[in-house]
Z-matrix of the N, CA and C atoms (Angstrom, degrees):
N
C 1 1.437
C 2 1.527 1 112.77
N 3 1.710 2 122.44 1 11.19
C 4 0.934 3 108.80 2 170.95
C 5 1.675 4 133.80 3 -45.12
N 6 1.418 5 80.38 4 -26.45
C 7 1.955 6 85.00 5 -171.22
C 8 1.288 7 148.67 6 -92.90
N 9 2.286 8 96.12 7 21.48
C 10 1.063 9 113.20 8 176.09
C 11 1.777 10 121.18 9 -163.48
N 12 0.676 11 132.41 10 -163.37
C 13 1.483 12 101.26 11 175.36
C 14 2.198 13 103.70 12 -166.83
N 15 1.260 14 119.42 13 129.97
C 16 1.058 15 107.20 14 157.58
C 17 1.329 16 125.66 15 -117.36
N 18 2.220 17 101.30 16 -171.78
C 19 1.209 18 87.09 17 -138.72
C 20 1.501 19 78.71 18 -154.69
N 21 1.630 20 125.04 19 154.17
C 22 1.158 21 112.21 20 166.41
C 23 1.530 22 99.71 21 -130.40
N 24 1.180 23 119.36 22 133.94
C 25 1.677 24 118.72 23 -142.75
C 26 1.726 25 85.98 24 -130.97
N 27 1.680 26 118.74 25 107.02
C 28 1.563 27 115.82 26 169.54
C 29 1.680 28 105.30 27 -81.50
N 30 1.099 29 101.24 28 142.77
C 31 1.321 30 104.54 29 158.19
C 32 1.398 31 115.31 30 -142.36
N 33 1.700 32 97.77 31 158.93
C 34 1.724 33 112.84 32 -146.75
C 35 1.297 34 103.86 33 -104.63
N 36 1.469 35 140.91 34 -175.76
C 37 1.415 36 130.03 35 147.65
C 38 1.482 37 119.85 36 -77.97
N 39 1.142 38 108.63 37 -27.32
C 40 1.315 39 110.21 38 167.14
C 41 1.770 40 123.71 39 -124.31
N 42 1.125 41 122.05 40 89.29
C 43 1.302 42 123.79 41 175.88
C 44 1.482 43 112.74 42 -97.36
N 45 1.969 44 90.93 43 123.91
C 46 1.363 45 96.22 44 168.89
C 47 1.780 46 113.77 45 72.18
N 48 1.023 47 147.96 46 -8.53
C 49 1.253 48 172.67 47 11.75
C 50 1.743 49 85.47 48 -136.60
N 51 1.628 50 99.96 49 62.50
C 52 1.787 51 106.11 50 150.66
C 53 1.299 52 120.87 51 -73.43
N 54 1.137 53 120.03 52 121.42
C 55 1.849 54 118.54 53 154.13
C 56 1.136 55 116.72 54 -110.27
N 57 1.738 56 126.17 55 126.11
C 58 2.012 57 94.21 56 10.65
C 59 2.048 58 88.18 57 -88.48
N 60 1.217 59 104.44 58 177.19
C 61 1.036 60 138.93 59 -173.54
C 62 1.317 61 96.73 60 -44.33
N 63 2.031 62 137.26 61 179.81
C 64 1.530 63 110.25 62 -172.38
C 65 1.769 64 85.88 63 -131.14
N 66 0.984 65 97.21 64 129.57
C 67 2.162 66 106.78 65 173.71
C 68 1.180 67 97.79 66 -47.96
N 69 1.511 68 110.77 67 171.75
C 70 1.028 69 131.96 68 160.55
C 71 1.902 70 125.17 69 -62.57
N 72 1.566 71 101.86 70 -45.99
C 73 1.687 72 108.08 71 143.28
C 74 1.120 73 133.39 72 -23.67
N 75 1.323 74 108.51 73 -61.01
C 76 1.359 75 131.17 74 175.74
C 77 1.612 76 105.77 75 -52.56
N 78 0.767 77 108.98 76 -78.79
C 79 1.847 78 137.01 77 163.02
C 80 1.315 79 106.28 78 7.63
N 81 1.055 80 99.42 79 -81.85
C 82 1.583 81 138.83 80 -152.78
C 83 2.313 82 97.64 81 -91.12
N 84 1.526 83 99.40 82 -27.21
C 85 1.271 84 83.86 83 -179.70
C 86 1.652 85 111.09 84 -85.37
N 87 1.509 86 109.31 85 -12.08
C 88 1.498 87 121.54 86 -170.59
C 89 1.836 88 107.18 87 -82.87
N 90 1.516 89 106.71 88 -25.95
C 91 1.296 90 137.02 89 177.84
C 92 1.514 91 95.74 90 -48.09
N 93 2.013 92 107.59 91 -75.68
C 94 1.279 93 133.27 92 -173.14
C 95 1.472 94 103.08 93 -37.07
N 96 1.232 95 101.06 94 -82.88
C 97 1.631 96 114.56 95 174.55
C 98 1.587 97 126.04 96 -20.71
N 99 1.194 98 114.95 97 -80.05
C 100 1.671 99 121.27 98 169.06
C 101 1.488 100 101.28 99 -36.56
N 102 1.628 101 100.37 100 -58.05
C 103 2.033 102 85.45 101 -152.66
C 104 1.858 103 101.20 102 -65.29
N 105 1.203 104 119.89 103 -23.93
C 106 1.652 105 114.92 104 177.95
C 107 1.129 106 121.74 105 -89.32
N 108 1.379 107 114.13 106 -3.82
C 109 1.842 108 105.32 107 170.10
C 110 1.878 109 91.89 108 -108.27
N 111 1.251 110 129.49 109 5.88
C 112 1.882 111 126.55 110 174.89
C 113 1.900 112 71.31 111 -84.91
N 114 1.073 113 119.21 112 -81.49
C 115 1.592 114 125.60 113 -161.32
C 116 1.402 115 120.65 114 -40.55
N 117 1.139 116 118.30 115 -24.52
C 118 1.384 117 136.96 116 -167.08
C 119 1.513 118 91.83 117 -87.59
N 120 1.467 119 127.37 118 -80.67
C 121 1.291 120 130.11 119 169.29
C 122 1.806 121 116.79 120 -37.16
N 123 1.279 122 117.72 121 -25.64
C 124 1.359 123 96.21 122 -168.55
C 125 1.625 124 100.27 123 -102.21
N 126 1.199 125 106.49 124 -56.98
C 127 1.081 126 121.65 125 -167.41
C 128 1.927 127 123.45 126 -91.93
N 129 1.653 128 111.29 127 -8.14
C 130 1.089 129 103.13 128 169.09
C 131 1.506 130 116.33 129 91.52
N 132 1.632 131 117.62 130 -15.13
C 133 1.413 132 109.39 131 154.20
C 134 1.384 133 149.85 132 -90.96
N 135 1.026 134 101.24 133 151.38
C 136 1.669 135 109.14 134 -152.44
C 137 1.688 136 104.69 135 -79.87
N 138 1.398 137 112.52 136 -72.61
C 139 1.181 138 112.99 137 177.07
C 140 1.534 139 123.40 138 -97.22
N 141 1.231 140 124.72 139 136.19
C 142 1.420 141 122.64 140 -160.43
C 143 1.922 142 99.28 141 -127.81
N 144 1.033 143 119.81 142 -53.42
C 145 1.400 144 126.13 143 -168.79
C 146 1.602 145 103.22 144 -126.10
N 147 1.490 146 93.35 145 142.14
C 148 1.676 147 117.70 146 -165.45
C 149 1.943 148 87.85 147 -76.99
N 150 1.107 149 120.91 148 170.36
C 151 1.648 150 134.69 149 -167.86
C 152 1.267 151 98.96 150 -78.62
N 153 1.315 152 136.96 151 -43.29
C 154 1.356 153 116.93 152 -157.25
C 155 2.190 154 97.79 153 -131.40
N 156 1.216 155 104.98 154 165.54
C 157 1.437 156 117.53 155 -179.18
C 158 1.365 157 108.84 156 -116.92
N 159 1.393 158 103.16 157 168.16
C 160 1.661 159 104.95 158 165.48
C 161 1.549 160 104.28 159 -121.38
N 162 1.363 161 101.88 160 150.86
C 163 2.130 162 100.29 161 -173.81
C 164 1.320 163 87.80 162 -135.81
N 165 1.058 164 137.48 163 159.66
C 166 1.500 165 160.16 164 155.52
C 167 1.918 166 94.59 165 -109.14
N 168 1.572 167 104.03 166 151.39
C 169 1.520 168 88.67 167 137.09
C 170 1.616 169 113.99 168 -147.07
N 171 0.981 170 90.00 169 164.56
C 172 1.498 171 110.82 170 -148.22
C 173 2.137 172 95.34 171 -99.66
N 174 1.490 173 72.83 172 127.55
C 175 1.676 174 107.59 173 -165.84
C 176 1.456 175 113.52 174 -86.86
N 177 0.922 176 98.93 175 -36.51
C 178 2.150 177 96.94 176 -171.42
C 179 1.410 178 94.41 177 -166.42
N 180 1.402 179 101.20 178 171.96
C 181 1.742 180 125.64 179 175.75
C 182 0.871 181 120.65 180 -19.59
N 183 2.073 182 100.25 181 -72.58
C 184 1.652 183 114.50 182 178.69
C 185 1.660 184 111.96 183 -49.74
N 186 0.920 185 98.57 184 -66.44
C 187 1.874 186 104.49 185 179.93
C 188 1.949 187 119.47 186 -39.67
N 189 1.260 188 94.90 187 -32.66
C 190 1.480 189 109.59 188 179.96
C 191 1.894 190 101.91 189 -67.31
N 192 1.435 191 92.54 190 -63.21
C 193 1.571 192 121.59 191 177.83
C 194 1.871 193 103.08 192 -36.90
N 195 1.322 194 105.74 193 -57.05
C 196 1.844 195 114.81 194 -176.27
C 197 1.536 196 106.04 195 -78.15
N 198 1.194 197 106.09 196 1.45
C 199 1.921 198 89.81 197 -177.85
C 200 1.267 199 94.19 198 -120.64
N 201 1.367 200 125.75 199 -29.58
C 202 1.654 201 119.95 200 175.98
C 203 2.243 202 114.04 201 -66.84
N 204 1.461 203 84.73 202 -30.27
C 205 1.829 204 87.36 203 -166.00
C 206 2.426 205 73.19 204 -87.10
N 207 0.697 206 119.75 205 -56.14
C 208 1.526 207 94.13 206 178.82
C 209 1.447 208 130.85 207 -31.98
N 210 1.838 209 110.81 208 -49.27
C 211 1.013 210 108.03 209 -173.00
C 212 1.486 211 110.76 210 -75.63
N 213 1.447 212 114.88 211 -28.21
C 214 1.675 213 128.86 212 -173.29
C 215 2.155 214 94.63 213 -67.54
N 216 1.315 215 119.50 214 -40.46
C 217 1.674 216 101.63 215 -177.24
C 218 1.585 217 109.63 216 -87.88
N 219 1.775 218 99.77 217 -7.66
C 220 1.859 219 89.18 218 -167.32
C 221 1.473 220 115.18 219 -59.18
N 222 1.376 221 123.81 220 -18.38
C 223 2.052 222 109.18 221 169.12
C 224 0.959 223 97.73 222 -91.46
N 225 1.303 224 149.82 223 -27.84
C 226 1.876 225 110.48 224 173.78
C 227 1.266 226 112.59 225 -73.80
N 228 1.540 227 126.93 226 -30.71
C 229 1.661 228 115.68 227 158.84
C 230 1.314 229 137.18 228 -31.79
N 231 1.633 230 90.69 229 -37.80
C 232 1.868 231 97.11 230 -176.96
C 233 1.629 232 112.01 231 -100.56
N 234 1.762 233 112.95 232 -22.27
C 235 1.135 234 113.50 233 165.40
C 236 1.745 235 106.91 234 -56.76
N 237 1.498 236 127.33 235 -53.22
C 238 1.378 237 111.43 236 -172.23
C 239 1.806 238 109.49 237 -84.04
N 240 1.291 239 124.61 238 13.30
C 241 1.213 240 118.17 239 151.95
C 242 0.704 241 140.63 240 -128.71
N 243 1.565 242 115.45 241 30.23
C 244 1.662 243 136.74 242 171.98
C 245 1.695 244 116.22 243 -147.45
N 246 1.616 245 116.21 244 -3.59
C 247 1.133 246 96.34 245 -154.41
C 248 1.790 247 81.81 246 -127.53
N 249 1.185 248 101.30 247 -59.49
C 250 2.092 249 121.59 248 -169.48
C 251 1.859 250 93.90 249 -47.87
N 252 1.090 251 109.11 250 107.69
C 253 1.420 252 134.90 251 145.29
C 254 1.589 253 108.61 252 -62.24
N 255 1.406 254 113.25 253 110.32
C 256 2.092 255 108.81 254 151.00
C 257 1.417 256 110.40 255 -76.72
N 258 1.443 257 101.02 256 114.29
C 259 1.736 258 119.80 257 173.54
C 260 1.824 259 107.73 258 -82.71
């Protein structure tokens, strides 16, 4: 799963007391930004994240419940289908 990462991102009506308040766009583009100019400065890479994302949003409990236990098994998924060798 190195090659992507999720995330479940709340947002408030009032965050931070920004007006107006900042999207999830917003969010996630301020996200992009910081972590590739920290990376850029330390480490010298240029491109870090592909242009566009995917968001769901999440409707009720259950739905909350299936995307949190997703994101909590998604590295042992990819550890046993990219990483686990049968000896």
């Amino acid at each position: 799963m190195p090659d992507h990462i999720h995330a479940i991102i709340f947002l408030h009506e009032k965050a931070g007391g920004a007006s107006p308040s900042p999207t999830l766009d917003d969010v996630v583009c301020a996200f992009k930004s910081l972590t590739s100019r920290s990376y850029k400065q330390k480490y010298g890479i240029e491109k870090m994240f592909q242009r566009s994302s995917a968001e769901h949003i999440i409707r009720d409990r259950d739905d909350y419940e299936t995307r949190r236990k997703y994101i909590y098994e998604n590295p042992m998924r990819w550890y046993h289908k990219y990483l686990k060798t049968d000896e």
